[in-house]
BAFI-3210 file (N, C-alpha, C; in Angstrom, 3 decimals, decimal comma, padded with zeros to 6 digits):
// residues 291
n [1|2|3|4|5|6|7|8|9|10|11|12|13|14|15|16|17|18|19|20|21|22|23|24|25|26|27|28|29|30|31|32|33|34|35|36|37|38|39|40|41|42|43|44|45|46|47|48|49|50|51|52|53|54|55|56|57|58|59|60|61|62|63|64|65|66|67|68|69|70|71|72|73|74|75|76|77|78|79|80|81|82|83|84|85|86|87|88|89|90|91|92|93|94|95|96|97|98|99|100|101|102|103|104|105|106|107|108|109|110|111|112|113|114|115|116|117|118|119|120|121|122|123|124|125|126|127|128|129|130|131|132|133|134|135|136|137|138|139|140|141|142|143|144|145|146|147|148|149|150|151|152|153|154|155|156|157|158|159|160|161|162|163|164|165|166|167|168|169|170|171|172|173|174|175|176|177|178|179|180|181|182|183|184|185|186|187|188|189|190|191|192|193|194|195|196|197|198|199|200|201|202|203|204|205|206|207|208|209|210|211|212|213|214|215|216|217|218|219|220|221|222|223|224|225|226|227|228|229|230|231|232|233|234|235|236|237|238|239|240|241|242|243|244|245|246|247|248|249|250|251|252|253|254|255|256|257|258|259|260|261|262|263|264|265|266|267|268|269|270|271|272|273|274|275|276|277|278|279|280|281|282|283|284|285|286|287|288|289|290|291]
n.u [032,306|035,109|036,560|040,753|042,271|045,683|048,778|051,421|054,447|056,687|059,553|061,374|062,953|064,828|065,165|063,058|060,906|061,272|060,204|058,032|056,636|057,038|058,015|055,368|053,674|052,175|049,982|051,708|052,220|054,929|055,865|058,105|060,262|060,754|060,571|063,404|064,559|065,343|063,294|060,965|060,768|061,056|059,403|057,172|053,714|054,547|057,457|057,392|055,992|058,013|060,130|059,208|056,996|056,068|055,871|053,787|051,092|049,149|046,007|043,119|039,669|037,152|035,229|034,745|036,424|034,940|033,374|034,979|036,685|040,140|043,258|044,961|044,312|044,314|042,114|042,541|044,728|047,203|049,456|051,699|052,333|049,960|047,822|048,808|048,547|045,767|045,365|045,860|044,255|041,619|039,049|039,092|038,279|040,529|043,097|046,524|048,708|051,471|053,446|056,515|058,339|060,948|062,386|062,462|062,925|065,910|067,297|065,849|066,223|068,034|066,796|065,468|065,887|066,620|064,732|066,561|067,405|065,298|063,762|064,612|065,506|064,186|063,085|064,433|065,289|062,507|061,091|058,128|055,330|052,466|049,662|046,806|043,880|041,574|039,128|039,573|039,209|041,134|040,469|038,817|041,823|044,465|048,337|049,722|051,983|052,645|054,556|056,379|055,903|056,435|055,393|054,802|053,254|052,840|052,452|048,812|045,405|044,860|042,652|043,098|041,906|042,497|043,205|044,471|045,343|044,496|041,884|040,491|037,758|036,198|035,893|034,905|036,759|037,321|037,308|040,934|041,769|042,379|040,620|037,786|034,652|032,751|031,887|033,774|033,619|033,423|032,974|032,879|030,781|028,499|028,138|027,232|026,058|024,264|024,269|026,294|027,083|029,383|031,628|030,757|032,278|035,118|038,020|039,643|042,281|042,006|043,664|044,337|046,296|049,052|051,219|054,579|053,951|054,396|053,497|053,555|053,230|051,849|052,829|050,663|048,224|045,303|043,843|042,341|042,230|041,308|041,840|041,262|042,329|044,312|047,222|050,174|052,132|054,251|055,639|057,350|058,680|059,338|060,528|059,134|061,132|060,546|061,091|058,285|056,762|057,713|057,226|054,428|053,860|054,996|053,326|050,872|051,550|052,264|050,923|047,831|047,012|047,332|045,556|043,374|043,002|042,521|040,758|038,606|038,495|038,122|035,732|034,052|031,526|030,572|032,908|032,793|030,254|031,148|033,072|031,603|029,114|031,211|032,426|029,940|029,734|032,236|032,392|029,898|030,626|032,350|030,786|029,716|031,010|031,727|033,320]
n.v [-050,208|-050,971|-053,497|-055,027|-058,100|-057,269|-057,683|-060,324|-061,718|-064,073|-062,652|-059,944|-058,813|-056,040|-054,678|-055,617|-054,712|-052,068|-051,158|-052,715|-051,761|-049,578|-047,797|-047,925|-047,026|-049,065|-050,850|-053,500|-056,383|-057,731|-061,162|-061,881|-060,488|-059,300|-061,577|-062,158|-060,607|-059,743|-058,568|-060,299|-062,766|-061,651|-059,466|-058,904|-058,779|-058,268|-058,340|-055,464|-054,475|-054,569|-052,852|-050,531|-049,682|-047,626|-045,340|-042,487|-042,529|-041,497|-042,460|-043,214|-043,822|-045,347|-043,979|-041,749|-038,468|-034,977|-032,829|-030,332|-031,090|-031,338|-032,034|-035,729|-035,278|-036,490|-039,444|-040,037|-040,333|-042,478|-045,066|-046,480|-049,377|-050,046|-049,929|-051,618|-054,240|-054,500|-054,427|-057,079|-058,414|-058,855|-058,118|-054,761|-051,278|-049,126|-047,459|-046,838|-044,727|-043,462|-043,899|-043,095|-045,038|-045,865|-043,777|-043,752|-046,320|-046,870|-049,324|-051,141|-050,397|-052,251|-054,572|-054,687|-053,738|-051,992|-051,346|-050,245|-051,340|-050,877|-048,597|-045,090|-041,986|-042,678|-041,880|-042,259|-041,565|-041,389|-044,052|-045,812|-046,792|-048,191|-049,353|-051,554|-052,986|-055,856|-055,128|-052,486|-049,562|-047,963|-045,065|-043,926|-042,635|-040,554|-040,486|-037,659|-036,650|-037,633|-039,158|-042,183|-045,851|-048,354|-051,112|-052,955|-056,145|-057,268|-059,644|-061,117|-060,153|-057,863|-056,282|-054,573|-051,704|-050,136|-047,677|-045,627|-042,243|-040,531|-041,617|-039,635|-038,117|-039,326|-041,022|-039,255|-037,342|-034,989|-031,184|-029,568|-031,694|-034,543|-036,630|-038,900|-038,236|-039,942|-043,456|-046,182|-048,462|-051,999|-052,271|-054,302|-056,013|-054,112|-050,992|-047,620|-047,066|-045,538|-042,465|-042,140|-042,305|-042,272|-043,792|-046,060|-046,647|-045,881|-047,477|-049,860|-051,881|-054,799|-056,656|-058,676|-058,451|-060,321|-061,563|-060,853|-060,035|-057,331|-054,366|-052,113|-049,512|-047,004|-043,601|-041,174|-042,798|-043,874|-045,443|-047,648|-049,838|-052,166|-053,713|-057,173|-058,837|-058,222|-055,978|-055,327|-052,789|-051,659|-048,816|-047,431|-044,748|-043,220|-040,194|-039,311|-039,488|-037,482|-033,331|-032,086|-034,470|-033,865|-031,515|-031,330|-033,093|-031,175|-028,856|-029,931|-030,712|-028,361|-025,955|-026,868|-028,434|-026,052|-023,974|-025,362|-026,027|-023,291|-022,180|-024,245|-023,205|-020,467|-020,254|-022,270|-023,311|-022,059|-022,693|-025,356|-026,449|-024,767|-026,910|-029,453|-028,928|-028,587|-031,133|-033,052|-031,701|-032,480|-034,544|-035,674|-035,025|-036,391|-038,967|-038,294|-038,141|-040,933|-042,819]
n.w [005,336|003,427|003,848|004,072|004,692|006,737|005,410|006,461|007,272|008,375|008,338|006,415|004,218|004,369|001,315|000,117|001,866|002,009|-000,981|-001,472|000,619|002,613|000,994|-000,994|001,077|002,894|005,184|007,278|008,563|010,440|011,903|012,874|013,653|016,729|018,288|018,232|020,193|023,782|025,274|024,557|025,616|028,283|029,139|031,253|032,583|035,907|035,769|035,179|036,914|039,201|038,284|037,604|039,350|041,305|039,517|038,868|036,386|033,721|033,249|030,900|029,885|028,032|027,239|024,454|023,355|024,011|022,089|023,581|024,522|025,694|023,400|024,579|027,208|030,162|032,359|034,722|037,189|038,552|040,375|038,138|038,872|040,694|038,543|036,705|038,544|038,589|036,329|035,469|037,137|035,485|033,227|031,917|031,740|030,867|030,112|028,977|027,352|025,042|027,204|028,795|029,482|029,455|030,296|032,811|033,431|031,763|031,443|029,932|027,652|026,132|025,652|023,331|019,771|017,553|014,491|012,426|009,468|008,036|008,153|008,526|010,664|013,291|016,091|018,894|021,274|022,733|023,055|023,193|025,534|025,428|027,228|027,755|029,289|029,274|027,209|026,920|025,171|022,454|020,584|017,242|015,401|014,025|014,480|015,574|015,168|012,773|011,817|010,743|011,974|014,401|015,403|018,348|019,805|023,283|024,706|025,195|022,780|020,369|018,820|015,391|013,650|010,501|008,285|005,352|005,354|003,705|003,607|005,183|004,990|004,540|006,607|008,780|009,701|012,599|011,658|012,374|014,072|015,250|015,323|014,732|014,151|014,592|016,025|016,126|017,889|018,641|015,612|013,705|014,424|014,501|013,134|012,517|010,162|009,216|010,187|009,706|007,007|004,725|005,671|004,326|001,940|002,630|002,738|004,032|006,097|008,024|011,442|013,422|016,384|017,956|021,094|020,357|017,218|015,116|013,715|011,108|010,468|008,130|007,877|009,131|008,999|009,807|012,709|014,985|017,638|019,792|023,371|023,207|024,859|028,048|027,468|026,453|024,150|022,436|020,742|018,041|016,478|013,693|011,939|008,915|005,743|004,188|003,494|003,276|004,758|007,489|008,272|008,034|010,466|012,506|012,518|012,975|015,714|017,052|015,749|014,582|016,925|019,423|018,132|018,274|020,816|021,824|020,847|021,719|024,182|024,277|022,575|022,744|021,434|019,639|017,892|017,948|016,812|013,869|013,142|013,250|011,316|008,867|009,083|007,738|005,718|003,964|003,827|002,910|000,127|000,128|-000,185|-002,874|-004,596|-004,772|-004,119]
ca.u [033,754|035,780|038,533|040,867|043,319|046,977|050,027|051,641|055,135|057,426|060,280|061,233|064,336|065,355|064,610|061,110|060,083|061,610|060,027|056,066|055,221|057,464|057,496|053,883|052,566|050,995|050,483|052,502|052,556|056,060|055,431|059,395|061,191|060,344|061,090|065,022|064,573|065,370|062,238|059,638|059,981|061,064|059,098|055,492|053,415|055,482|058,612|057,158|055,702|058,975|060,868|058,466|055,542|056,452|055,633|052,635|050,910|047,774|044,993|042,281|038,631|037,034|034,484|034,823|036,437|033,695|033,886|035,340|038,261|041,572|043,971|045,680|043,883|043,677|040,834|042,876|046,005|047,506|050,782|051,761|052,265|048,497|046,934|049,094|047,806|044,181|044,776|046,299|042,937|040,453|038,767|039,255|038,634|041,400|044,626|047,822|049,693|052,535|054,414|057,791|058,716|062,387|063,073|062,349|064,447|066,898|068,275|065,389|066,553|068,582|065,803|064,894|066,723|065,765|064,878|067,255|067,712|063,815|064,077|066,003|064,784|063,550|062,818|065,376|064,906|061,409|060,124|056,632|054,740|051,189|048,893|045,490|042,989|041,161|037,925|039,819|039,241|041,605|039,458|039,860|042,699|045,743|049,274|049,341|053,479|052,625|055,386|056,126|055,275|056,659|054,113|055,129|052,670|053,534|051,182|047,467|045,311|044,362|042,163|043,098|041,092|043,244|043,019|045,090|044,943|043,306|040,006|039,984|036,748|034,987|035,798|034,306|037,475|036,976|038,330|041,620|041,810|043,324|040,071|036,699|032,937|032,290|032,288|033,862|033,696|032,135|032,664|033,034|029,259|027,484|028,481|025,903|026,090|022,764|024,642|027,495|027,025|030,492|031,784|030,761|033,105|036,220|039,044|041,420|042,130|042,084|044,391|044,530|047,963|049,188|052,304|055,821|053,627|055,207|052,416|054,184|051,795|052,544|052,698|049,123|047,573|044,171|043,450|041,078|042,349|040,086|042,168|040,437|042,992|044,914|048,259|051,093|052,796|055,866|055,362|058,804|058,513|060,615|059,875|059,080|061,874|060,645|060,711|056,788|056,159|057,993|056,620|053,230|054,074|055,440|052,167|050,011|051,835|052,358|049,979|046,739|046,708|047,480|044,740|041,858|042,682|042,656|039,349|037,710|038,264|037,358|034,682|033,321|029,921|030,498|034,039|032,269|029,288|031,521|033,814|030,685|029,313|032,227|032,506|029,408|029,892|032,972|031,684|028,748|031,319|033,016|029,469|028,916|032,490|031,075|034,982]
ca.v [-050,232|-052,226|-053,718|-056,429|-058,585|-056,876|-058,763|-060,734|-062,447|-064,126|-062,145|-059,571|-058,191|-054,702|-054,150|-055,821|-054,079|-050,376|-050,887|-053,068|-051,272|-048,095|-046,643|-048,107|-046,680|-050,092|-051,611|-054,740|-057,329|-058,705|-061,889|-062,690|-059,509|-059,130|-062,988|-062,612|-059,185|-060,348|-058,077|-060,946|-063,639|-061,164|-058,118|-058,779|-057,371|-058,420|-057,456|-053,956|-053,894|-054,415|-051,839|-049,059|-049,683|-046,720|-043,948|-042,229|-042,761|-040,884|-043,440|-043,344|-044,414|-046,011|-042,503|-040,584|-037,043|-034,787|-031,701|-029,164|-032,033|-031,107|-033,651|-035,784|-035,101|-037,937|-039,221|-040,031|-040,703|-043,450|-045,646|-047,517|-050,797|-050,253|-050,236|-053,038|-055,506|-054,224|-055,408|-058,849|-059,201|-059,409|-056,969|-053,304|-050,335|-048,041|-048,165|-045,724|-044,313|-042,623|-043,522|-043,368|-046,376|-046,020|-043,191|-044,244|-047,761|-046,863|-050,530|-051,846|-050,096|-053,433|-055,541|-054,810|-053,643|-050,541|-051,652|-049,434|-051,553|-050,468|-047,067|-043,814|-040,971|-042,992|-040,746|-043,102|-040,715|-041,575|-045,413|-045,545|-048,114|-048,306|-050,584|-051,934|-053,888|-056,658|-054,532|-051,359|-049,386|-046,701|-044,630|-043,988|-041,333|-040,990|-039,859|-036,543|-036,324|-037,760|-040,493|-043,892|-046,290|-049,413|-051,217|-054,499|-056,685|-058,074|-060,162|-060,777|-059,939|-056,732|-055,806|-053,019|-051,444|-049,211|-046,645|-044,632|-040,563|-039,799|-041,494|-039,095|-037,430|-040,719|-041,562|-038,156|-036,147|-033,888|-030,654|-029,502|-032,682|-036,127|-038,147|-039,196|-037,820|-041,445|-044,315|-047,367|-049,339|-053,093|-052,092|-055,858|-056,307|-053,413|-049,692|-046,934|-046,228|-044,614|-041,352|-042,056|-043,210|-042,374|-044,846|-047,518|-046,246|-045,887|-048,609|-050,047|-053,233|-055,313|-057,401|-059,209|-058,541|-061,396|-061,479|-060,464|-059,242|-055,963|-053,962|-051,548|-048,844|-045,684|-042,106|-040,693|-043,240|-043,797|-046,868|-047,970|-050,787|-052,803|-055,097|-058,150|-059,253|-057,557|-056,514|-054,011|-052,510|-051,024|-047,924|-047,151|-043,793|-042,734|-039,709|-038,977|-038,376|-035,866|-032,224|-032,243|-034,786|-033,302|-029,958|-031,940|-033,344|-029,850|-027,784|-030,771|-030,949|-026,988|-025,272|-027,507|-027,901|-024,731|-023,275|-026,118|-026,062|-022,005|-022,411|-024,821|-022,179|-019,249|-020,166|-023,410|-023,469|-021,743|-023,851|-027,046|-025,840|-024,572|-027,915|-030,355|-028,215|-028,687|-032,577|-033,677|-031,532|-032,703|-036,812|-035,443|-034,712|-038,004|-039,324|-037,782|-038,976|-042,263|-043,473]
ca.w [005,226|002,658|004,484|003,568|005,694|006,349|004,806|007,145|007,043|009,223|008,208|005,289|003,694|004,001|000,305|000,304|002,849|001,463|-002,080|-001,100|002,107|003,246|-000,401|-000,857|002,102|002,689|006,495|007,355|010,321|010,787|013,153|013,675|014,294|018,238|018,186|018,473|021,027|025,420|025,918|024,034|026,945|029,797|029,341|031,775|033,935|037,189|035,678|034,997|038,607|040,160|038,277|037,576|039,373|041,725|038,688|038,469|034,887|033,472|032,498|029,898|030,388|026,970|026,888|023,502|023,324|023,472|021,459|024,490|025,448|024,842|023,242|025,328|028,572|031,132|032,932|036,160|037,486|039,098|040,066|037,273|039,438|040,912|037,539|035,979|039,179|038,340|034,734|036,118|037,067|034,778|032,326|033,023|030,607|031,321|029,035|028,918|026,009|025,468|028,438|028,082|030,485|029,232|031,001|034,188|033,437|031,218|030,796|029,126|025,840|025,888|025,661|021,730|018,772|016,982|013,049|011,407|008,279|007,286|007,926|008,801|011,291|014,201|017,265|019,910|022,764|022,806|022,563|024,056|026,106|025,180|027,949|027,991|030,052|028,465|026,910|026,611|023,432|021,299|019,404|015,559|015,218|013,661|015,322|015,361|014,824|011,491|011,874|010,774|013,326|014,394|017,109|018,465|021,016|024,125|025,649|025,036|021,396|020,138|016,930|015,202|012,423|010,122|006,827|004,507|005,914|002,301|003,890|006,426|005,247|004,790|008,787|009,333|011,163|013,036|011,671|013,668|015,190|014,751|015,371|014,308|014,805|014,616|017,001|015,661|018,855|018,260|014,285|013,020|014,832|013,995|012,709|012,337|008,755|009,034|010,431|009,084|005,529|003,750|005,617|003,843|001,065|003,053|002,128|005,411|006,761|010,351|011,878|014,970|016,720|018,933|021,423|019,045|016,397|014,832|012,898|010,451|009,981|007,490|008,603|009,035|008,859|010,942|013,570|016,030|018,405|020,675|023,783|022,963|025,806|028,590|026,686|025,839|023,158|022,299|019,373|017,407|015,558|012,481|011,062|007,113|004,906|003,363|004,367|003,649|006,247|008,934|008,541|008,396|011,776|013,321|012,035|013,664|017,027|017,490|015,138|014,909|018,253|020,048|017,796|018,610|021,973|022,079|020,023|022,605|025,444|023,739|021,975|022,259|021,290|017,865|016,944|017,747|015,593|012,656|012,532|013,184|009,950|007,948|009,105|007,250|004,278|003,771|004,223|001,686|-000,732|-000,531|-001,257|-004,471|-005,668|-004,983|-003,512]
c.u [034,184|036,669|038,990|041,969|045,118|047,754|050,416|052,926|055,893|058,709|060,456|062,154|063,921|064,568|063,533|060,378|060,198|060,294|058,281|055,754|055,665|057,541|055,973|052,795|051,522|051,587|051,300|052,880|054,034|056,476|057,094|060,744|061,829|060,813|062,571|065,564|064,857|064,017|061,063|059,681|060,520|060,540|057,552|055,103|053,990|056,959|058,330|056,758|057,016|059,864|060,690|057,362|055,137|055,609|054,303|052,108|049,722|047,061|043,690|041,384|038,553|035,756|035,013|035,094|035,026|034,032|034,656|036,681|039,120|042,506|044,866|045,564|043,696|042,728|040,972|044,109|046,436|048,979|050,286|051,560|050,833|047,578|047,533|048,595|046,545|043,948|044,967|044,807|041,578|040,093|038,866|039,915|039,059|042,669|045,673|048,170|050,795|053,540|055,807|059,097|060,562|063,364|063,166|063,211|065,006|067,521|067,005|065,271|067,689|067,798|065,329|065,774|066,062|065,905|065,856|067,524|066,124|063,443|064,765|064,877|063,955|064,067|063,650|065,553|063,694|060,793|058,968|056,132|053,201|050,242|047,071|044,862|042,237|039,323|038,411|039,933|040,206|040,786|039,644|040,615|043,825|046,926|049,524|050,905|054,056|053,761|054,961|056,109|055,420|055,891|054,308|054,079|052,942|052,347|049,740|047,566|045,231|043,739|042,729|042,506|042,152|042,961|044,286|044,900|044,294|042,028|039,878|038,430|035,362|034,806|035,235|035,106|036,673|038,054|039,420|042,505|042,328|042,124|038,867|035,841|032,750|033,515|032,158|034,093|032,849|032,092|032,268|031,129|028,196|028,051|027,169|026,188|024,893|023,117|025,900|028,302|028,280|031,407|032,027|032,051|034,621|036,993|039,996|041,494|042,043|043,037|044,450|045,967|047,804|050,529|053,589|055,445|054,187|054,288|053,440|052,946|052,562|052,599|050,945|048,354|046,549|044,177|042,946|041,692|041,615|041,142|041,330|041,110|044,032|046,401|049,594|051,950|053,640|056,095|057,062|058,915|059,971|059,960|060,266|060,398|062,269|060,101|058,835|056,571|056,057|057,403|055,488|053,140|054,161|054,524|051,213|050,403|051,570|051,604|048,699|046,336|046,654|046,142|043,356|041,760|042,322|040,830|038,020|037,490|037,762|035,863|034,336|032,370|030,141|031,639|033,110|031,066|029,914|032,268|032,713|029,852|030,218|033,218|031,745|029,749|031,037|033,028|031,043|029,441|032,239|032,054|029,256|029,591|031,924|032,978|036,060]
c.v [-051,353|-052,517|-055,338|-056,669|-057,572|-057,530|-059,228|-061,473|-062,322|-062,853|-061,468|-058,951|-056,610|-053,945|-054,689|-054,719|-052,582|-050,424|-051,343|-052,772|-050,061|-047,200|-046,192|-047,137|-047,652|-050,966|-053,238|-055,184|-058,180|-059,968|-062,263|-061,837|-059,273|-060,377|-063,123|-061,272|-060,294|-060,213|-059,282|-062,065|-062,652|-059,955|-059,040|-058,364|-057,558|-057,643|-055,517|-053,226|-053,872|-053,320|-050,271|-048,527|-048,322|-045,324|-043,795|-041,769|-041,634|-042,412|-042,677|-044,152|-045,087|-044,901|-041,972|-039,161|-036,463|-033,738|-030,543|-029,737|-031,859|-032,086|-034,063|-035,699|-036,376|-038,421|-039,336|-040,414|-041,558|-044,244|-046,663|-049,130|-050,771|-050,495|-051,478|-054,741|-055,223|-055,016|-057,077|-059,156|-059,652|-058,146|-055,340|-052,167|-048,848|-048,472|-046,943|-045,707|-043,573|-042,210|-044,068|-044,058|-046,118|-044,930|-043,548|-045,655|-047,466|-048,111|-051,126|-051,770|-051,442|-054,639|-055,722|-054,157|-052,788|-051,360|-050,818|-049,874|-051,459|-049,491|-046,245|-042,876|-041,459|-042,285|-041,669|-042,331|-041,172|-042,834|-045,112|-046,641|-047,722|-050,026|-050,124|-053,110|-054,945|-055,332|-053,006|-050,715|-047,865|-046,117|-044,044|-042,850|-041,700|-039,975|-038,199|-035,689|-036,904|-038,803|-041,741|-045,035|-047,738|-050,157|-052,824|-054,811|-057,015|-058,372|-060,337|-060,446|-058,302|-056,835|-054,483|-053,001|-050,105|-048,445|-045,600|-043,389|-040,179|-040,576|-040,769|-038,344|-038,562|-041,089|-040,247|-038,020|-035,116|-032,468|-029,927|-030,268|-033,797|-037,138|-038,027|-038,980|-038,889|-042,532|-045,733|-048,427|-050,512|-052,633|-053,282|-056,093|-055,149|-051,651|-048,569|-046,217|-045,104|-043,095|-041,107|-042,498|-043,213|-043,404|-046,300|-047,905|-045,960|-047,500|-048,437|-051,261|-052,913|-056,172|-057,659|-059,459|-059,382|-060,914|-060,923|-060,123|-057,909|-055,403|-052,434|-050,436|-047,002|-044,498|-041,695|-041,576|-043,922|-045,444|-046,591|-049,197|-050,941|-054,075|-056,104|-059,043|-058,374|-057,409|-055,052|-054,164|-051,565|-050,375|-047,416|-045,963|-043,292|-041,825|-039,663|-038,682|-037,659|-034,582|-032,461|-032,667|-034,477|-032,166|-030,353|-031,828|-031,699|-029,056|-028,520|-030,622|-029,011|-025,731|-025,471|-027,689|-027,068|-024,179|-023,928|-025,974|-023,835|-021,945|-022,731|-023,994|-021,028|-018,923|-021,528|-023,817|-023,586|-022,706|-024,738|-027,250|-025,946|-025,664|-029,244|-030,347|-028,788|-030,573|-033,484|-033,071|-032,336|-034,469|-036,791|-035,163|-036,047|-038,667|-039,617|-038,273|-040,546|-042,950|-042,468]
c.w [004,288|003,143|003,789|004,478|005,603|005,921|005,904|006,797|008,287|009,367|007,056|005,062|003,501|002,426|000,099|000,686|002,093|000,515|-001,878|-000,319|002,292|002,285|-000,653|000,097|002,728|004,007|006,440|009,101|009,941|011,718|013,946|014,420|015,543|019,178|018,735|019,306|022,690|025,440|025,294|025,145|028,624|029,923|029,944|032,575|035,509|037,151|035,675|036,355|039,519|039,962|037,845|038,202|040,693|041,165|038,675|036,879|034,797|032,531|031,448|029,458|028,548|026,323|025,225|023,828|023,327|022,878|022,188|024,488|024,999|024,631|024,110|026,810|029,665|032,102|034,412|036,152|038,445|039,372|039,402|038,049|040,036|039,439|036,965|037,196|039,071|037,063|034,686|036,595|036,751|033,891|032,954|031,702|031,115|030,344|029,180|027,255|026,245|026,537|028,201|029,600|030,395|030,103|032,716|034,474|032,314|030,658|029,873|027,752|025,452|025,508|023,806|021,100|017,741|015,223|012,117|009,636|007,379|007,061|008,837|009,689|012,693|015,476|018,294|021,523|023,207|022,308|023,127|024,141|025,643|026,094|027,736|028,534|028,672|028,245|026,655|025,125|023,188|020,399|018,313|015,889|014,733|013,977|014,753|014,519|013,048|011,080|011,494|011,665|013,635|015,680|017,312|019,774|022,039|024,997|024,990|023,224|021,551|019,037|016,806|013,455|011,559|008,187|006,046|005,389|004,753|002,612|004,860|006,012|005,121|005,958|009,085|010,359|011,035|012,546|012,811|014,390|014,352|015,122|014,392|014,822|015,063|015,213|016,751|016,314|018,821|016,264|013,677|013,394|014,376|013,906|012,016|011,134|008,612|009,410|009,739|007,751|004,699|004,084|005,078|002,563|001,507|002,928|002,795|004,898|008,089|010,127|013,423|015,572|017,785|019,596|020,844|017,856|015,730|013,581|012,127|010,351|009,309|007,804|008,134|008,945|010,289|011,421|014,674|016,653|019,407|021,110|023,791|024,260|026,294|028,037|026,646|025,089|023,423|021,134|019,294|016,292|015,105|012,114|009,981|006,665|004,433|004,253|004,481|004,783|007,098|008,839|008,681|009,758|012,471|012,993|012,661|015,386|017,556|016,648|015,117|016,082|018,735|019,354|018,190|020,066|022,405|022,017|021,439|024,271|025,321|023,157|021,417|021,438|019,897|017,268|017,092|016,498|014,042|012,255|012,334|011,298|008,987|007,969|007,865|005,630|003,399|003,086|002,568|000,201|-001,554|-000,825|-002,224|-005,324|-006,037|-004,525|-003,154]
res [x|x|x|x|x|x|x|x|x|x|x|x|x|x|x|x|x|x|x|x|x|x|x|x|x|x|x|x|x|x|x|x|x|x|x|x|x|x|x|x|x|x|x|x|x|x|x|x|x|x|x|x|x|x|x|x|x|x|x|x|x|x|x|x|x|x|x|x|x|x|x|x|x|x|x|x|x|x|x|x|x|x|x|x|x|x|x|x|x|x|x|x|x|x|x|x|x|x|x|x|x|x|x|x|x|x|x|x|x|x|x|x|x|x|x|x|x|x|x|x|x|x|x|x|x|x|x|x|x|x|x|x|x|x|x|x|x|x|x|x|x|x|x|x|x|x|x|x|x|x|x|x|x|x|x|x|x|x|x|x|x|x|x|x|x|x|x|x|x|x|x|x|x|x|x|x|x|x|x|x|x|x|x|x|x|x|x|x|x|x|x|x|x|x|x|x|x|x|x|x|x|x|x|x|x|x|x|x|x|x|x|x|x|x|x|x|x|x|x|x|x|x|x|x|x|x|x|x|x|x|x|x|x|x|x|x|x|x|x|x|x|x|x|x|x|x|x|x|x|x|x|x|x|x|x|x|x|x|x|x|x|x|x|x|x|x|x|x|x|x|x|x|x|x|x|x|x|x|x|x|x|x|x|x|x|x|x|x|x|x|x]
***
């Protein structure tokens, strides 16, 4: 992998930001945004146990999809306030996504401040909580709604490893699908190029998100996060401007799916076969390019 550090600034003007990252397509950590929000010293895991801890969540072990698994599936279910005093105490690989905490408290859309002066189209019905245990891993993929993606920290580190969507055949997706044949867990220490050689030729970055962090990340674009500490985030989706995108998005959520998951019931054996197939060729191709 060639990666290089993300940009990083305290703060960044409206037109900065439009013209070197959201035109660009090019990630960005904002460290001060989150900074002048209620929710950065009163959002933690006590407060969350007292006013949601009631709901039942779906959790998510640190296992790899396997080729049958349909997206989105959970590995168990649980009340939210039982898993957040599990993560209060020490490592524990289980994490949530996509829970949409807001509906269930309603006032804590007071707590932060939607970016509007960066971009247009943000989904406001739908913020999303994203938790993890200290050791819990995200595995590479990229959002499937094809959105721009505003991801603020709260609490604790995280790594996250991230790419353009034009290396998707160097990460070896899966076709269909929104992830990776390959398991970039522990990448920084050791990565099995030996199966997975195009790899080496793929061009991200990393960044280590801390507390009020705000990671900017472009539509489609792929990441891998690893809690390096027990923590949660707060994802802010805008979608694309352009018709393209959104029809991207709406052919991913209700076309790509519906057909992989149809696929994986009907005829496992052979889909998994014919996209595994059409994984490496694909890799073998970015190869030959040589980038």
């Amino acid at each position: 992998m060639q990666l290089q550090a993300v940009d990083t600034v305290e703060n960044i003007s409206p037109e900065d930001f439009k013209k070197n990252y959201y035109t660009a397509m090019k990630p960005l950590v904002i460290k001060g945004m989150a900074k002048q929000w209620p929710g950065y010293n009163k959002w933690n895991w006590d407060y969350f146990i007292d006013i949601v801890g009631d709901k039942e969540v779906g959790v998510y072990n640190n296992i790899k999809s396997d080729a049958y698994t349909p997206i989105n599936t959970a590995d168990d279910y649980m009340k939210f306030g039982d898993y957040l005093k599990q993560v209060k105490q020490g490592p524990l690989g289980l994490r949530i996504f996509l829970f949409n905490i807001f509906q269930h408290a309603p006032q804590l859309v007071k707590d932060f401040t939607w970016p509007d002066a960066y971009a247009k189209g943000f989904v406001k019905g739908y913020p999303m909580l994203f938790v993890g245990g200290e050791g819990s891993i995200t595995h590479m993929h990229f959002d499937i709604d094809m959105s721009h993606i505003f991801h603020t920290q709260f609490m604790g580190k995280k790594r996250v490893l991230l790419f353009p969507f034009e290396e998707q055949h160097k990460l070896y997706r899966k076709p269909w699908e929104v992830l990776s044949v390959a398991d970039y867990t522990n990448y920084y220490d050791k990565f099995d190029y030996e199966n997975f050689p195009a790899t080496k030729l793929a061009k991200g970055y990393e960044v280590i998100l801390e507390h009020g962090d705000t990671l900017f990340m472009p539509a489609g674009y792929w990441h891998h996060m690893e809690y390096i500490q027990s923590g949660f985030a707060m994802s802010l989706r805008a979608m694309q401007s352009s018709l393209g995108g959104k029809l991207n998005g709406v052919w991913n959520l209700f076309g790509m799916r519906s057909i992989d998951t149809l696929m994986k019931k009907t005829a496992p054996k052979w889909w998994y076969n014919r996209k595994r197939k059409k994984v490496y060729a694909l890799a073998d191709e970015a190869l030959k390019k040589g980038g």
